[in-house]
N, C-alpha and C positions, 0 to 999 in steps of 0.2 A: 567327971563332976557335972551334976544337971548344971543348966545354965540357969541363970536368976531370970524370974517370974518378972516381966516389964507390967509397971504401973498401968499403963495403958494398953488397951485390946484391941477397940473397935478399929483402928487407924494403922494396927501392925500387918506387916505382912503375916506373922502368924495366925493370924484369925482370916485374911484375906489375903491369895498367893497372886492373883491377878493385879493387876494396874485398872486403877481406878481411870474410867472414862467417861466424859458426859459432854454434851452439847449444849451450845450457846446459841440460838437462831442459828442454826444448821451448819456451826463449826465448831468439832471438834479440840477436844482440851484433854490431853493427856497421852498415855499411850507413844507413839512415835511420832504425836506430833509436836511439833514447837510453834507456841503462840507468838505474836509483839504486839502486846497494851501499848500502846502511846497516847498521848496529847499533854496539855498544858497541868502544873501542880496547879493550879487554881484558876478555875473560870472567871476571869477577868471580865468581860461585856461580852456583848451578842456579835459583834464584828469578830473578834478574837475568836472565838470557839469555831466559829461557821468558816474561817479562815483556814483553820488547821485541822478540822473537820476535811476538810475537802481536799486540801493536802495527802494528808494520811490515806483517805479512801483513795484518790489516783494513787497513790502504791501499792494498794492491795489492802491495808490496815481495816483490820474487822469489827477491833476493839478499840472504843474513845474513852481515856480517864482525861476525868478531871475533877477537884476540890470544888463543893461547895459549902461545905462547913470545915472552915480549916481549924483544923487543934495547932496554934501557934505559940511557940515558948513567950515570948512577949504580949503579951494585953496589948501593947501599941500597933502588933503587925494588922496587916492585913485577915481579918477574919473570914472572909467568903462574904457570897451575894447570896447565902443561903437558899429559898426555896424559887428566886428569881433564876440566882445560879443553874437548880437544877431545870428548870425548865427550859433557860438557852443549851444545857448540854444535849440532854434528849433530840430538841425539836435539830441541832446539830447531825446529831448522832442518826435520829430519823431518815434527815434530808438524804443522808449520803449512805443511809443502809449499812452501818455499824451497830454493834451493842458497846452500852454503858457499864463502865464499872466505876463508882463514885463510895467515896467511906461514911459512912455511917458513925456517930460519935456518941449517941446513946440511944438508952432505948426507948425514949420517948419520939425520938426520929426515925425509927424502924418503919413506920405506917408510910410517913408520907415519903421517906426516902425509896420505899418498894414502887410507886408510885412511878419512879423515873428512869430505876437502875433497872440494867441484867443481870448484874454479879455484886452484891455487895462487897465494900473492901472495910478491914478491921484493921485500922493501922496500930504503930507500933504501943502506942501509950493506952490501947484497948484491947493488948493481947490478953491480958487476965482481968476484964470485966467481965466476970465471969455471968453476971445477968445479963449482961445485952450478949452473950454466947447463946444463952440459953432461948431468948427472946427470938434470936435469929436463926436458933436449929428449928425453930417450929414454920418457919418459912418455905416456900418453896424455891427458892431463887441461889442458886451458888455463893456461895464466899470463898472470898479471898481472905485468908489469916495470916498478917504477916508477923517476921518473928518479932518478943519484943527487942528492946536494944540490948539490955542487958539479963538477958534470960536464955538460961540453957536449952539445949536440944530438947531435952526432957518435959521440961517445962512449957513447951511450944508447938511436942506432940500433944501433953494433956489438956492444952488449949482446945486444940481442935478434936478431941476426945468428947467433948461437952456440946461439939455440932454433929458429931455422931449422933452420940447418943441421944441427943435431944431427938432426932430423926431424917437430920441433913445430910445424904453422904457425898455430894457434892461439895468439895472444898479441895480449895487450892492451897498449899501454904507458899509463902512467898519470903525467903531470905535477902534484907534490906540492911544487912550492918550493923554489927554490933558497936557497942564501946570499949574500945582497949584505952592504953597507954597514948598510943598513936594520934598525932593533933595534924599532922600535914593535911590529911582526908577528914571530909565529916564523919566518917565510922569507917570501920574494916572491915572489908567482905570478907565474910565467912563462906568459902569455897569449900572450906572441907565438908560446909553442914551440908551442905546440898549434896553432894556423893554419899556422906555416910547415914542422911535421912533417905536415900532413894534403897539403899539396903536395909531399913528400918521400916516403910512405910508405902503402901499401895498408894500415895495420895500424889498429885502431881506437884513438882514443887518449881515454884518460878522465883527468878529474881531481878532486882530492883537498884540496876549499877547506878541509877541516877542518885538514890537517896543514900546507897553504900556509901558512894564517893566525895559525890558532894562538888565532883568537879566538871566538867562536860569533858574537859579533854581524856576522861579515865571512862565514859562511859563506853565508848564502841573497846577497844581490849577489853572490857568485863563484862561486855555484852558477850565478844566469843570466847574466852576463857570460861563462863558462864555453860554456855552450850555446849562446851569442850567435858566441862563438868559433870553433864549431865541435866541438865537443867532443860525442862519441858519449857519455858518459855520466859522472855524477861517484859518487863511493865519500863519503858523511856518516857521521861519526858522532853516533849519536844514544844516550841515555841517559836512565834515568827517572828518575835523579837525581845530576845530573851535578856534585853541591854537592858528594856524599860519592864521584865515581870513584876509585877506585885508581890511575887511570891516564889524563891528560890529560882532565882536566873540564872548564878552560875551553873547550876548544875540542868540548866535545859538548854538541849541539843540543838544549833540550826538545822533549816531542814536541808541544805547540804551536807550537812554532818549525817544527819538522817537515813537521805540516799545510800550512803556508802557502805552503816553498820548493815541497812536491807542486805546490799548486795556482799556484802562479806557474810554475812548471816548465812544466806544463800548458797555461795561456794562452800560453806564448811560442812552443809546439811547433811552431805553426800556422806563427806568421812564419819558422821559419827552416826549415822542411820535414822534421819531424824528428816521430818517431813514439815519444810514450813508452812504455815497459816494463808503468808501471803502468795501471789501469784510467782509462780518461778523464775519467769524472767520479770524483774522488777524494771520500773517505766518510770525512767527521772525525765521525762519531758513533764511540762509545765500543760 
């Protein structure tokens, strides 16, 4: 029996047998390597960023997120510092020789958000805006697409089918947690999607324990059950004081916490043939 015809092309391995690879400011993304996004869910002031900026870089960390236009369920949360925000991340990100990856929330923000980022990120309530896909395949700059919460495999390839074809083939998808039944975690990581999207799809796919979980103490085990997975790299957040964040503290990591998932990250790399981002002997001095 022929096998059924997938909706989607650009993004299959059938149409591309290779693994999708591409560079960030001279660090690779994909292929055998594994990446770690870190820093704060939302750029709080110019002390906080440059704080954990500089953190992250003494570990090796290449890549700096953080929120400046937050899409928050409440009107009352914290919004971002919008285009202030993004200029502390950069001029952060700059100092210490990282690249930016920040979300973008429509397409009227595409220009000036190109402006500051390396990698756009599409969070999860913009996985099927399907115009600001289209806005942003005409880009030259990577995206990150992550899944939405409640949306199929399917559904999440033919997201990123729309920055194909637009003319982007740079893209990451990134698996951040669906919504089941389950209320103990803010969402359930879907581990299966990542192994059975990496048999489906040349594109590199990372994941995102902090927003799976929702809790810090579940982020380092699904950071490496993650890699164990298969998963070319995961996006943490981290915060130097994650008692007072403006914006999801339970589920951001001390930077003690921090150190350890490095160095556990590290020892596993070997077992599953995976080559991390950061320097191999990771450097917890201060």
């Amino acid at each position: 029996m022929e096998n059924k015809r997938k909706p989607y092309q650009l993004v299959s391995l059938d149409w591309k047998q290779e693994r999708t690879v591409f560079k960030v400011k001279r660090v690779e993304i994909g292929g055998d390597n594994f990446n770690v996004i870190a820093g704060p869910c939302a750029v709080e002031n110019e002390e906080q960023i440059h704080t954990i900026a500089s953190y992250l870089s003494k570990r090796g960390v290449h890549f700096l997120r953080g929120g400046a236009y937050k899409p928050r369920t409440s009107p009352y949360s914290f919004q971002g510092l919008k285009e202030e925000g993004l200029k502390y991340l950069k001029e952060a990100a700059d100092k210490n020789h990282m690249a930016v990856i920040t979300e973008v929330m429509d397409t009227n923000l595409v220009e000036k958000v190109y402006e500051y980022t390396d990698v756009f990120q599409v969070g999860t309530r913009n996985m099927q805006n399907f115009q600001l896909l289209k806005t942003l395949s005409k880009t030259d700059k990577p995206i990150m697409l992550k899944r939405g919460w409640s949306s199929t495999i399917e559904e999440w390839l033919l997201a990123a089918e729309y920055l194909l074809l637009g003319g982007n083939p740079n893209v990451i998808l990134c698996e951040r947690g669906i919504r089941t039944f389950e209320n103990s975690t803010r969402n359930t990581l879907d581990l299966n999607a990542v192994a059975l999207v990496k048999t489906l799809s040349h594109l590199p796919v990372f994941v995102d324990p902090s927003q799976a979980t929702g809790l810090r103490t579940l982020v380092h085990p699904m950071s490496l059950a993650a890699m164990s997975a298969g998963a070319d790299g995961i996006m943490i957040e981290v915060h130097n004081q994650p008692q007072e964040a403006l914006s999801d503290g339970d589920q951001s990591v001390y930077f003690d916490q921090f150190d350890k998932i490095l160095e556990d990250v590290n020892s596993l790399s070997s077992l599953v043939g995976k080559r991390p981002d950061f320097r191999k002997q990771v450097n917890i001095e201060n």
